[in-house]
C-alpha positions in Angstrom: 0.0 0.0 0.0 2.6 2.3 1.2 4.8 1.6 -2.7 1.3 2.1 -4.2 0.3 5.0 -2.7 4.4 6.6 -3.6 4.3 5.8 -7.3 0.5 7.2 -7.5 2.1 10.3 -5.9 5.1 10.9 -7.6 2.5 10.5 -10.9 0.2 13.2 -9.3 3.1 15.8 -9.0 5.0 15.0 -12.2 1.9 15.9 -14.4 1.2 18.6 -12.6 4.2 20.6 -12.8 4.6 19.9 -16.5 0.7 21.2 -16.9 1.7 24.4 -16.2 3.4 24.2 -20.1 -0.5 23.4 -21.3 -1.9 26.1 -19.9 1.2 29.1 -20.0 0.4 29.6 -23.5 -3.0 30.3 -23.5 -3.2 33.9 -21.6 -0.1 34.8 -23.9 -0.1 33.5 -27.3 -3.6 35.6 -28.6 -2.0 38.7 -27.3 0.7 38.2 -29.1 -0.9 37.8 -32.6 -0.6 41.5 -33.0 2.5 42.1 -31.6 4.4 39.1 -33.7 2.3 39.3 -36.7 0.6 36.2 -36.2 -2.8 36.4 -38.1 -6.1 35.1 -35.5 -6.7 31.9 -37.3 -3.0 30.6 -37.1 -2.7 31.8 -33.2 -6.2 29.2 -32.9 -3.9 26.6 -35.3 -0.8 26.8 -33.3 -3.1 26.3 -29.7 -5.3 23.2 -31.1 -2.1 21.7 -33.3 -1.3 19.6 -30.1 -4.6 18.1 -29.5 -5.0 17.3 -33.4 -1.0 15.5 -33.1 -2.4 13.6 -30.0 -5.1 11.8 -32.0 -2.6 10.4 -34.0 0.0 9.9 -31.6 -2.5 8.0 -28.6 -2.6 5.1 -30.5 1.1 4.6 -30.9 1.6 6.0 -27.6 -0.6 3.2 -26.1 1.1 0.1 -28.0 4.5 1.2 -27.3 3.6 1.3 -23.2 2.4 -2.9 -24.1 5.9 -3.5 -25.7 8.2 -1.9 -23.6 6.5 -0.9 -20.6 5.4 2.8 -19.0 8.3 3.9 -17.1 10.5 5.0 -20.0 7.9 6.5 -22.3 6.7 8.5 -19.5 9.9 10.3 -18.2 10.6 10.6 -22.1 7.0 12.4 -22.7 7.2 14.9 -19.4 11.2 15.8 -21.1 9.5 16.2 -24.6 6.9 18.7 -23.1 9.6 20.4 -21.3 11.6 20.8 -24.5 8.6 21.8 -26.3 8.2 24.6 -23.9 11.8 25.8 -23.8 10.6 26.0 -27.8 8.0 29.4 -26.7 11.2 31.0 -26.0 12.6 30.4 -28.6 9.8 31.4 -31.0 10.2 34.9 -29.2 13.3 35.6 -30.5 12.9 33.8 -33.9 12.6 36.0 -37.2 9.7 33.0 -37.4 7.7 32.8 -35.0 4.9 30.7 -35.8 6.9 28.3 -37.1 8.5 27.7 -34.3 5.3 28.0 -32.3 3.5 25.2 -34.2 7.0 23.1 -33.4 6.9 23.7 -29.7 3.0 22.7 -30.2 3.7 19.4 -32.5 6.3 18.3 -29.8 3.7 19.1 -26.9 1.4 17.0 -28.7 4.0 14.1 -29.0 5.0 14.4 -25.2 1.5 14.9 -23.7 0.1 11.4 -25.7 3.0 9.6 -23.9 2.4 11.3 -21.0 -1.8 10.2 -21.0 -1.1 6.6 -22.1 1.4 6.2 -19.4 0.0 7.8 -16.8 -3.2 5.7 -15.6 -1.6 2.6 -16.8 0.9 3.3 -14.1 -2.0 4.1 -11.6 -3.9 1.0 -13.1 -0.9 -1.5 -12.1 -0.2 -0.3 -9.0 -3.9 -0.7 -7.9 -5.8 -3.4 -6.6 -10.0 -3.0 -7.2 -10.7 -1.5 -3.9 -8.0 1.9 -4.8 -8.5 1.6 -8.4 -11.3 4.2 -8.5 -9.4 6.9 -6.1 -5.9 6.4 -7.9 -7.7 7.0 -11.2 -9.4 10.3 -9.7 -6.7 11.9 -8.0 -4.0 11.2 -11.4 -6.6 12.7 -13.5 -7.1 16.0 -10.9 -3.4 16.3 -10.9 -3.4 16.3 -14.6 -6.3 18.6 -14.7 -5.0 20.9 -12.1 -1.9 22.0 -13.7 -3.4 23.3 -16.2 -5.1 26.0 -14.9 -2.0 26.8 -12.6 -0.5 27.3 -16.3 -3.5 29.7 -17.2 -2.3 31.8 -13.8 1.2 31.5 -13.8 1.1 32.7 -17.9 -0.8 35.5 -16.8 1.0 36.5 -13.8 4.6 36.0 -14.6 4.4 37.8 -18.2 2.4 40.7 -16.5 4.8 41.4 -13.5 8.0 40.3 -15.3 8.2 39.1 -19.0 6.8 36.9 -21.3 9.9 34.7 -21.6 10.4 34.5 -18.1 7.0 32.9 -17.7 8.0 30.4 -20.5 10.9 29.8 -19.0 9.6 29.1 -15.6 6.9 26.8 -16.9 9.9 25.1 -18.7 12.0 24.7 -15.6 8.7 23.1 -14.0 8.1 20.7 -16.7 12.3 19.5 -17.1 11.6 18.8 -13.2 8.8 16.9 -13.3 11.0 14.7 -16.0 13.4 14.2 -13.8 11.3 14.0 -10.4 9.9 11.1 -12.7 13.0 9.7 -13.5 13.8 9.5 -9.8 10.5 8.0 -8.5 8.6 6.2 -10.7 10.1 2.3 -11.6 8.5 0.0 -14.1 5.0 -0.9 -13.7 3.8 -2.7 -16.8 5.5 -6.1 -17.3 4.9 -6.8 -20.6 6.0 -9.4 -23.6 9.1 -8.3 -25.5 8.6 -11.2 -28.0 4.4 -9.9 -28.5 3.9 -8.6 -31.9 2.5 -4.9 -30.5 1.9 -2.7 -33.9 2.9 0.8 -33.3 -0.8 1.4 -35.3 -2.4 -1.2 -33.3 -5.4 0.5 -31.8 -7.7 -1.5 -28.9 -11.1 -2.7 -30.4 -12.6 -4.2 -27.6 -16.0 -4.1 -26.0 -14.7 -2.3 -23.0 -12.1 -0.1 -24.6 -14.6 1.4 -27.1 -17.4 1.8 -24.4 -15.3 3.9 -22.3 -14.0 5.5 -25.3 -17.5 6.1 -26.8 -18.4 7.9 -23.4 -15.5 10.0 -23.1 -16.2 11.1 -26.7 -19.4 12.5 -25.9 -18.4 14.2 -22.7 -15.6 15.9 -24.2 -17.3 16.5 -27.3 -20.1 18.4 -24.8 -17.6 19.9 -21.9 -14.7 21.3 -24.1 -15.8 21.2 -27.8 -19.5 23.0 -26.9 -19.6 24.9 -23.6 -15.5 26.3 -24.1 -16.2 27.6 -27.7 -19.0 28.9 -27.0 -19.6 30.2 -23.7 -18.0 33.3 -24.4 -20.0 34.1 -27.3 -23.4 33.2 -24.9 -22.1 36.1 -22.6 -21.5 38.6 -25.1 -25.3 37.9 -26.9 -26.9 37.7 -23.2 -25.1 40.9 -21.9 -24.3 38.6 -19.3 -21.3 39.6 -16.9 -19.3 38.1 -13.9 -18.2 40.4 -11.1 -18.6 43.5 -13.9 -16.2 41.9 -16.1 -16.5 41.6 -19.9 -17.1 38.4 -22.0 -13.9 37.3 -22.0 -13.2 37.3 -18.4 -16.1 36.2 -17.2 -15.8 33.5 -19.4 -12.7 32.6 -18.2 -13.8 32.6 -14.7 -17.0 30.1 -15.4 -14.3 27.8 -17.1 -12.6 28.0 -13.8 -15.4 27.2 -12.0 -15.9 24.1 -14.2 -12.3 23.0 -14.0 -12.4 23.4 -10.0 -15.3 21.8 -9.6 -14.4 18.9 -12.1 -11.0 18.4 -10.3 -12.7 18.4 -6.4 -15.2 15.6 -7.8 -12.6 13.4 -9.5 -11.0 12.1 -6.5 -15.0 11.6 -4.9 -16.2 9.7 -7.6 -13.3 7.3 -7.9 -13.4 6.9 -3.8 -16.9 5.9 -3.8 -16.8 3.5 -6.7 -14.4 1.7 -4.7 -16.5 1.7 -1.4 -19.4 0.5 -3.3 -17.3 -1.8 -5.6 -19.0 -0.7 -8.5 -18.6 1.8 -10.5 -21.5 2.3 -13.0 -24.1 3.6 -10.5 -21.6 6.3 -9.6 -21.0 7.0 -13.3 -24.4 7.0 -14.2 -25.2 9.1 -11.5 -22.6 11.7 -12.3 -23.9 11.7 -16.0 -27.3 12.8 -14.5 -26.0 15.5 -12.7 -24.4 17.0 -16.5 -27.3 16.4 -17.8 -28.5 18.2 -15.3 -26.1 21.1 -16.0 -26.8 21.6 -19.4 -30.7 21.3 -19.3 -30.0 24.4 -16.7 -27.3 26.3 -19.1 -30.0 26.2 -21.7 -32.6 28.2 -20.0 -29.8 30.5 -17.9 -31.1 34.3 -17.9 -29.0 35.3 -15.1 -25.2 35.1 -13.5 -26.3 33.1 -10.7 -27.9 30.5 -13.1 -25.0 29.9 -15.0 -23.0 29.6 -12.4 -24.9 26.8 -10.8 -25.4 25.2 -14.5 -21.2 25.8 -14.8 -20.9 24.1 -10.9 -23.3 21.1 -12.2 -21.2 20.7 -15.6 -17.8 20.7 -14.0 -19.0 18.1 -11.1 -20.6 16.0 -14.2 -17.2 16.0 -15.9 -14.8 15.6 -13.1 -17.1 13.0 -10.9 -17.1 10.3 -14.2 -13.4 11.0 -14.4 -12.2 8.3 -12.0 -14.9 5.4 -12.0 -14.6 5.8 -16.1 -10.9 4.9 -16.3 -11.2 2.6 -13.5 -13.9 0.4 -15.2 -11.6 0.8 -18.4 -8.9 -1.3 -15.9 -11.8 -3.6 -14.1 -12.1 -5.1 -18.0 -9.2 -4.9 -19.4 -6.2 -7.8 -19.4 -2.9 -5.8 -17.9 -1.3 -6.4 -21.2 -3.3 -4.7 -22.7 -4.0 -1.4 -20.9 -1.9 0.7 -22.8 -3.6 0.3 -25.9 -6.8 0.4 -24.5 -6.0 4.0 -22.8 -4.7 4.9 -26.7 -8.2 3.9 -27.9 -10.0 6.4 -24.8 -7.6 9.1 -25.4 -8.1 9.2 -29.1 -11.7 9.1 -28.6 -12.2 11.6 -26.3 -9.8 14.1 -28.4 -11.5 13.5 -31.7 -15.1 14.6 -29.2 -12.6 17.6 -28.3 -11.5 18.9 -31.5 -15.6 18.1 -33.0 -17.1 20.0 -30.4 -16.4 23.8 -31.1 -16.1 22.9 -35.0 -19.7 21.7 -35.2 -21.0 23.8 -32.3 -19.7 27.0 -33.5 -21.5 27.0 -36.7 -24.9 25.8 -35.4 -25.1 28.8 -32.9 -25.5 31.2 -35.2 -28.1 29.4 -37.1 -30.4 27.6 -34.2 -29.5 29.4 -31.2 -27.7 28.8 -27.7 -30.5 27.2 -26.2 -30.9 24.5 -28.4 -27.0 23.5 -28.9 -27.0 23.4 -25.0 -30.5 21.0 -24.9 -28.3 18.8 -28.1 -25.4 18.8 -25.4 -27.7 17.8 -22.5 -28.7 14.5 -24.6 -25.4 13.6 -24.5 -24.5 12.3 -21.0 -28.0 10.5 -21.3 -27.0 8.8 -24.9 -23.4 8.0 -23.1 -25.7 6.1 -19.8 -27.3 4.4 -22.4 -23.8 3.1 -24.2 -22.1 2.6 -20.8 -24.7 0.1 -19.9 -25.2 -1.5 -23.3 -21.3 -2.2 -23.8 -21.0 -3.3 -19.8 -23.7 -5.8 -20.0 -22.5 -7.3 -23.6 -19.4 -7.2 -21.5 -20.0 -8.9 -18.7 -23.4 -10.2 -18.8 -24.6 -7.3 -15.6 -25.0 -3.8 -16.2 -23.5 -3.4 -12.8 -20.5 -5.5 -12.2 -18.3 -6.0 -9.4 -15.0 -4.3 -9.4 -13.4 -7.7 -8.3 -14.3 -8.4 -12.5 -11.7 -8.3 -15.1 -7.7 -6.8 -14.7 
């Protein structure tokens, strides 16, 4: 218990500290469109480039952990990202600037798929079915969490110093959590050497698509549709948040979201494992986004959307755990790595959909009805979680003791 409980945290801290590269970027970089000459739509190219690099990368990412285990590909992702983010700088200084800034974002992309395939297989091996759950929630806050300590230490560090000095302190964070990793974390996957793993090799089973299938839809709802458009619902409403404009009081909704995502990540995985099952708790925690988004749909007023944005976040963050864990209740140990490829591909496909197909359909039906489409989703997601379970496992509501 007391090795499990090390490696889990020396996981937690390593992805957060290199987070703060994911998020550094994103107060910055539109502000300096103008100043570098970087047109609008290649500053929103350069931010989504590593998120369109991770769909193809997860997969590989994912077969790679089966063949040679987790340990090596995950100190090599967190040293990618922190050589990615060293790149910021040097797109500062460069004559080309957005070439260099679409780099930094490719090798991000590289890193962070590593990173996310490595990350809860190491949490999966070192858990047993009664820690599964919690392990799963509190990796996934950690990952979450950074983040948005990127978003403040971006803003922060470029406004009372410079904006190299915050890419360079995000880049010192990010080389440590490499080698904090290096340090702590020792092989966890025992795999076959001799196994034909295709680097292409994506996981098609039952459980692995399920769980993918789900994530799709939440992220396709959560970060595609209320992100894009949430400022753009602020601006039509003339809604504001303590006086501020659309664009920070968006940004302090998404905070809300993101807080209350990551405080219910670590709950839902800790009662999955008290109960020893985890789809009640998941299908509970979809009820409670759809639940959000019925409420986002009819907001009129600050305090409204803030509730709606409370209900989103704890939707999101409460599924978090129990989802990945009942990914590792079904799947063989071999096999894990691909598996998280398949979820992680999934649910950045939903990612990238969301604002593209959103975006367009505001403007032509309306905020209202885009947010009642999004509140379907956690209900059609229930509906695939138990179908795929019970073809499964033959119960919609299996023990935890079931599978890996």
């Amino acid at each position: 218990m007391r090795h499990e409980r090390a490696v889990v945290l020396a996981v937690i801290l390593s992805t957060f500290f290199v987070g703060f590269g994911g998020g550094v970027v994103f107060p910055i970089l539109p502000n300096l469109g103008a100043v570098l000459g970087i047109s609008p739509f290649l500053v929103g190219v350069i931010l989504s480039t590593n998120r369109f690099v991770r769909v193809v990368a997860n997969a590989p990412a994912g077969s790679l952990v089966d063949r040679i285990g987790t340990r090596t590909p995950f100190v090599a992702g967190l040293f990618v990202e922190g050589v990615a983010t060293l790149g910021y700088i040097l797109a500062m200084q460069s004559a080309l600037p957005e070439a260099w800034f679409l780099l930094a974002r490719v090798l991000w992309g590289v890193g962070s798929a590593l990173v996310f395939a490595t990350a809860y297989t190491i949490a999966a091996d070192v858990s047993t079915g009664d820690s599964r759950g919690a392990n799963m929630g509190v990796v996934r806050g950690g990952m979450t969490l950074g983040f948005p300590a990127g978003l403040v230490l971006g803003g922060v560090v470029s406004e009372l110093f410079s904006i190299p000095a915050a890419f360079a302190l995000a880049a010192a964070f990010a080389l440590f959590a490499s080698v904090l990793a290096y340090a702590t974390i020792p092989e966890t996957h025992v795999s076959d050497s001799n196994a034909s793993v295709k680097p292409w090799e994506i996981e098609t089973s039952v459980p692995a698509l399920t769980v993918g299938a789900v994530n799709f839809g939440l992220y396709f709802a959560y970060l595609g549709a209320l992100f894009s458009t949430l400022v753009l619902f602020l601006a039509t409403n003339e809604l504001a948040v303590l006086g501020y404009g659309p664009q920070a009081s968006s940004g302090v909704l998404m905070a809300i979201t993101v807080i209350a995502a990551a405080g219910f990540m670590f709950g839902g995985g800790v009662l999955s494992d008290r109960l020893g099952m985890r789809v009640p708790i998941l299908i509970a925690f979809l009820t409670v986004s759809f639940a959000g988004f019925v409420l986002l749909a009819t907001a009129d007023s600050v305090v409204v959307l803030v509730a709606a944005c409370v209900l989103i976040g704890t939707g999101q963050g409460g599924t978090s755990g129990p989802l990945i864990a009942l990914l590792a209740d079904l799947t063989p140990d071999e096999r894990m790595g691909r598996a998280m490829g398949t979820n992680n591909v999934l649910g950045d496909v939903g990612g990238g959909l969301g604002p593209m197909i959103s975006l367009p359909l505001v403007e032509t039906l309306g905020f209202a009805s885009i947010y009642a489409a999004c509140a379907i989703v956690p209900l059609l997601a229930g509906f695939v979680l138990l179908y795929g379970v019970y073809v499964q496992t033959g119960s919609v509501s299996p023990r935890t003791s079931i599978g890996g």
